[in-house]
VMD Tcl script that builds the backbone (N, CA, C; Angstrom):
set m [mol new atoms 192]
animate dup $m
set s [atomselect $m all]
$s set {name element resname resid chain x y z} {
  {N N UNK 1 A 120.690 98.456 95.713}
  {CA C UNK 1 A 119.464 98.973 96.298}
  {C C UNK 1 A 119.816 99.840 97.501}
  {N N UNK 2 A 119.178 100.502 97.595}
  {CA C UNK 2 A 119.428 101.961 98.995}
  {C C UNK 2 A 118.569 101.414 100.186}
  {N N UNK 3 A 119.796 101.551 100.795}
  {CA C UNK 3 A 118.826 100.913 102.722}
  {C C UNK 3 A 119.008 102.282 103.416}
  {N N UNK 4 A 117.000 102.037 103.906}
  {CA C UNK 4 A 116.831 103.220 105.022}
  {C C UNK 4 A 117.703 103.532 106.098}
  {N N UNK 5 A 118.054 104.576 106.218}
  {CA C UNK 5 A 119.080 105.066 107.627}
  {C C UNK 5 A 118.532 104.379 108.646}
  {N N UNK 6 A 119.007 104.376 109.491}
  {CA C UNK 6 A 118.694 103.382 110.550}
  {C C UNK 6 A 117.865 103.912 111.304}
  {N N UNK 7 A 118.067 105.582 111.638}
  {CA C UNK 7 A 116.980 106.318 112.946}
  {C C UNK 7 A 115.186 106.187 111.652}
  {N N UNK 8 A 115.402 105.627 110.974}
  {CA C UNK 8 A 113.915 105.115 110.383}
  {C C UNK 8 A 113.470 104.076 110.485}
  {N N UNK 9 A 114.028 102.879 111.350}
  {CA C UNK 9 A 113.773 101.870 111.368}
  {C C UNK 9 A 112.154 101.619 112.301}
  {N N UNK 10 A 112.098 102.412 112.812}
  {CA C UNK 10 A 111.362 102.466 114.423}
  {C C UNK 10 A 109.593 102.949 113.200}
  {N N UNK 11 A 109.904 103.701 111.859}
  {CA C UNK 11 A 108.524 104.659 111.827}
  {C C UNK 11 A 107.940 103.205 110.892}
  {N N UNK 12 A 106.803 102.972 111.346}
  {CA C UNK 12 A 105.587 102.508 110.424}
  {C C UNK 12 A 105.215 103.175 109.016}
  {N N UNK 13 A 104.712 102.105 108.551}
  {CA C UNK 13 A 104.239 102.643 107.097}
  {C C UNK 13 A 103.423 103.593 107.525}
  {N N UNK 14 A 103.175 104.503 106.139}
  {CA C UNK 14 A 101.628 105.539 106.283}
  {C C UNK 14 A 100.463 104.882 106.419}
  {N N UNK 15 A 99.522 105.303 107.140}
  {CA C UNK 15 A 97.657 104.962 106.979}
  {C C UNK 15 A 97.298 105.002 105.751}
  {N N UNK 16 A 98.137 105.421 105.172}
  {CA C UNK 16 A 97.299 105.431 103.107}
  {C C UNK 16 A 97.321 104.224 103.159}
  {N N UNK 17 A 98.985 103.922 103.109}
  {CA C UNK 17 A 99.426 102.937 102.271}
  {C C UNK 17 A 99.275 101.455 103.450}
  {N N UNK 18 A 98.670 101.539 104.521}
  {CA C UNK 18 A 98.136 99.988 105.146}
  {C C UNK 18 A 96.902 99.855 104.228}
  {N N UNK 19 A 96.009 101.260 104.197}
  {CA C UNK 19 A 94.704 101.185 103.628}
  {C C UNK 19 A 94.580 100.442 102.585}
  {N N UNK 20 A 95.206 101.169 101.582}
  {CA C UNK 20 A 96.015 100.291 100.201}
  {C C UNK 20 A 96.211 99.003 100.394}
  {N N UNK 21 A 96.825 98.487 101.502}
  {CA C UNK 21 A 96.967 96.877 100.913}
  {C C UNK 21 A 95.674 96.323 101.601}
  {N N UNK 22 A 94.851 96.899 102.333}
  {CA C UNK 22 A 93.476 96.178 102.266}
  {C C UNK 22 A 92.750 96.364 101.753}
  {N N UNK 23 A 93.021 96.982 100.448}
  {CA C UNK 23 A 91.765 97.283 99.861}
  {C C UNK 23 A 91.884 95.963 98.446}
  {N N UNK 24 A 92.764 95.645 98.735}
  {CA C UNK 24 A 92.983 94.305 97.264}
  {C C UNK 24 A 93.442 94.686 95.871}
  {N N UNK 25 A 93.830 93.593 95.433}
  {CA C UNK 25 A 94.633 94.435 93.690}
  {C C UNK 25 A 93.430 94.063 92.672}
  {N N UNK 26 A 92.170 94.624 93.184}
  {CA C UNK 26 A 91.221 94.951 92.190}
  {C C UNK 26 A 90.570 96.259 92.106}
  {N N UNK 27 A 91.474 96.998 92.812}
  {CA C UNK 27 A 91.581 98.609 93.277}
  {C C UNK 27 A 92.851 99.148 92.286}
  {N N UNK 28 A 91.673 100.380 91.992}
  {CA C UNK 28 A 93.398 100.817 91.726}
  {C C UNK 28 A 93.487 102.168 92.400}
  {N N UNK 29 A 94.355 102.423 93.133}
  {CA C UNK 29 A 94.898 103.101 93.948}
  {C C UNK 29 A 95.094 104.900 93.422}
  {N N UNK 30 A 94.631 105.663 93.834}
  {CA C UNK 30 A 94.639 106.948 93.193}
  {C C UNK 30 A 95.169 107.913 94.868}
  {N N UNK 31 A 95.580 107.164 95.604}
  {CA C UNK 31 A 96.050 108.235 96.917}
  {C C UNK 31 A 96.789 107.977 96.429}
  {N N UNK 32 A 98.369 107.405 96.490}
  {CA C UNK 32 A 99.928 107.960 96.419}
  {C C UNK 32 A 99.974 108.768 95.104}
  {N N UNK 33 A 99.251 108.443 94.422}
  {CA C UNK 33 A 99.550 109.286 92.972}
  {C C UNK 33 A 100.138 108.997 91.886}
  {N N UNK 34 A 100.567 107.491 92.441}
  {CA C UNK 34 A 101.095 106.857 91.325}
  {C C UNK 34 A 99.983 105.436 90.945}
  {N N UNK 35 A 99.978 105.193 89.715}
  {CA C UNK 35 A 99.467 104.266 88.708}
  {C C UNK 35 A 100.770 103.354 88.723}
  {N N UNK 36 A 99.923 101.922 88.394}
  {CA C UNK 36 A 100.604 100.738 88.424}
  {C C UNK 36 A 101.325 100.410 86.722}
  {N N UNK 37 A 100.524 100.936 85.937}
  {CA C UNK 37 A 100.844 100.753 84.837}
  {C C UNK 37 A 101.023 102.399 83.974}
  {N N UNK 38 A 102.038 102.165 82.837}
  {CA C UNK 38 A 101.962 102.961 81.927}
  {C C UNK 38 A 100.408 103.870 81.695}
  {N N UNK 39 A 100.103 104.652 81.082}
  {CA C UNK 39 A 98.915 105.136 80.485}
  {C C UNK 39 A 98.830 104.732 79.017}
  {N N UNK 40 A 98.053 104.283 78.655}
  {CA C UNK 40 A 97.746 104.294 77.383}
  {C C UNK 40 A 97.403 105.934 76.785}
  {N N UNK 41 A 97.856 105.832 75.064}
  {CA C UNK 41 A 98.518 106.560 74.610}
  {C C UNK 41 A 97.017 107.261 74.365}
  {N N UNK 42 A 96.418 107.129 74.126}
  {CA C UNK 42 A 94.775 108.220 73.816}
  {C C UNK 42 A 94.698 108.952 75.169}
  {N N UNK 43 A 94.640 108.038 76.619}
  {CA C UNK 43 A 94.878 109.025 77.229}
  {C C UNK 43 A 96.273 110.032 77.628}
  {N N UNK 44 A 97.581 109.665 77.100}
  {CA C UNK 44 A 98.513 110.743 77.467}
  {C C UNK 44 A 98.188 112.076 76.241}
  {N N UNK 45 A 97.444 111.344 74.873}
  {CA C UNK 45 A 97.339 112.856 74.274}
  {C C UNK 45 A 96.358 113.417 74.958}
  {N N UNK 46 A 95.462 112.986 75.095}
  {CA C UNK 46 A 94.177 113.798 76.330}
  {C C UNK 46 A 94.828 114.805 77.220}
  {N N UNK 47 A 95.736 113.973 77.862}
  {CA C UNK 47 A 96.177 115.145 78.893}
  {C C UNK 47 A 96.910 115.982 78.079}
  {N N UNK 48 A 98.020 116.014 76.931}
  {CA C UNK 48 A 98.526 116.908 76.962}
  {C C UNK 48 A 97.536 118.138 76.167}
  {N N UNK 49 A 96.399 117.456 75.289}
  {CA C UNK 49 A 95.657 118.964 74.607}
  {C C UNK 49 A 95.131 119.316 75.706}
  {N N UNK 50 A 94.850 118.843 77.147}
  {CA C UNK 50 A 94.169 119.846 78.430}
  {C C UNK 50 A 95.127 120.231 78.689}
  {N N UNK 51 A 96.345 120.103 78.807}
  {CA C UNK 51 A 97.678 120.938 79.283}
  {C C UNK 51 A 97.825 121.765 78.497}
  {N N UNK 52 A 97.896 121.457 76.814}
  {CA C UNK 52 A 98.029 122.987 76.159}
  {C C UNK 52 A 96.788 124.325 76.385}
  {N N UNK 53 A 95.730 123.378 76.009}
  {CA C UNK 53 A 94.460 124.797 76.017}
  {C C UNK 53 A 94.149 125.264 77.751}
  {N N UNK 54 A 94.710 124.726 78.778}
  {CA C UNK 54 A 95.178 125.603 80.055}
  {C C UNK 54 A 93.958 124.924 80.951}
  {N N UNK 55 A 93.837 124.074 80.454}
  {CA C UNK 55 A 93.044 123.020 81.695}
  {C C UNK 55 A 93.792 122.335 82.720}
  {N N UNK 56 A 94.482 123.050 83.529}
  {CA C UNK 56 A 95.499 122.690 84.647}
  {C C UNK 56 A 94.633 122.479 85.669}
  {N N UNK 57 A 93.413 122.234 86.382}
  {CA C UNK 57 A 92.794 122.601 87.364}
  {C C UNK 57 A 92.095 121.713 87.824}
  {N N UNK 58 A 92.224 121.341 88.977}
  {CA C UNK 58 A 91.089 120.097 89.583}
  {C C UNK 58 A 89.769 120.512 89.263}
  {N N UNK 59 A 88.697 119.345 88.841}
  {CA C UNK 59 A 87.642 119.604 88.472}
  {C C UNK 59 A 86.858 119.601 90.157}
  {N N UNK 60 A 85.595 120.701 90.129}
  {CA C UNK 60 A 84.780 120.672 91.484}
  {C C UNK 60 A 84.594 119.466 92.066}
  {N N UNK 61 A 85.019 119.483 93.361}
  {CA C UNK 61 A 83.926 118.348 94.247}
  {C C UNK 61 A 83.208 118.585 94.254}
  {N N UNK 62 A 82.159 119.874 94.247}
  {CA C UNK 62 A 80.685 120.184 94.939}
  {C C UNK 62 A 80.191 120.166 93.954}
  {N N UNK 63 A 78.777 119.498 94.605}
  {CA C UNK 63 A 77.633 118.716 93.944}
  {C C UNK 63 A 77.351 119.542 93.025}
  {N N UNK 64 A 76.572 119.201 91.998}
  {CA C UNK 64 A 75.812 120.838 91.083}
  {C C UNK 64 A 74.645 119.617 90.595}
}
mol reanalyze $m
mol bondsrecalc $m
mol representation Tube
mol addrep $m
């Protein structure tokens, strides 16, 4: 296993990731960007026919 350099010893976790552990493991977590589990396979073909036909793009926040 890889141990942090030492001049890192001093930095605190991120504010995401305290947030994260108070929010409980009946959350699932979509700030770091990582998923706890695999994807199931209906959704990895999902993504890839939006990856082929060029649906690369965050969908709007604003209201409509």
């Amino acid at each position: 296993m890889l141990k942090p350099q030492s001049n890192f010893r001093g930095i605190d976790i991120s504010e995401i990731r305290k947030m994260n552990a108070l929010a409980g493991a009946s959350t699932i977590n979509l700030g770091i960007g990582q998923l706890p589990n695999d994807l199931p396979e209906p959704v990895r073909n999902k993504g890839i026919e939006a990856f082929r036909s060029g649906e690369t793009r965050y969908t709007s926040n604003k209201e409509t």
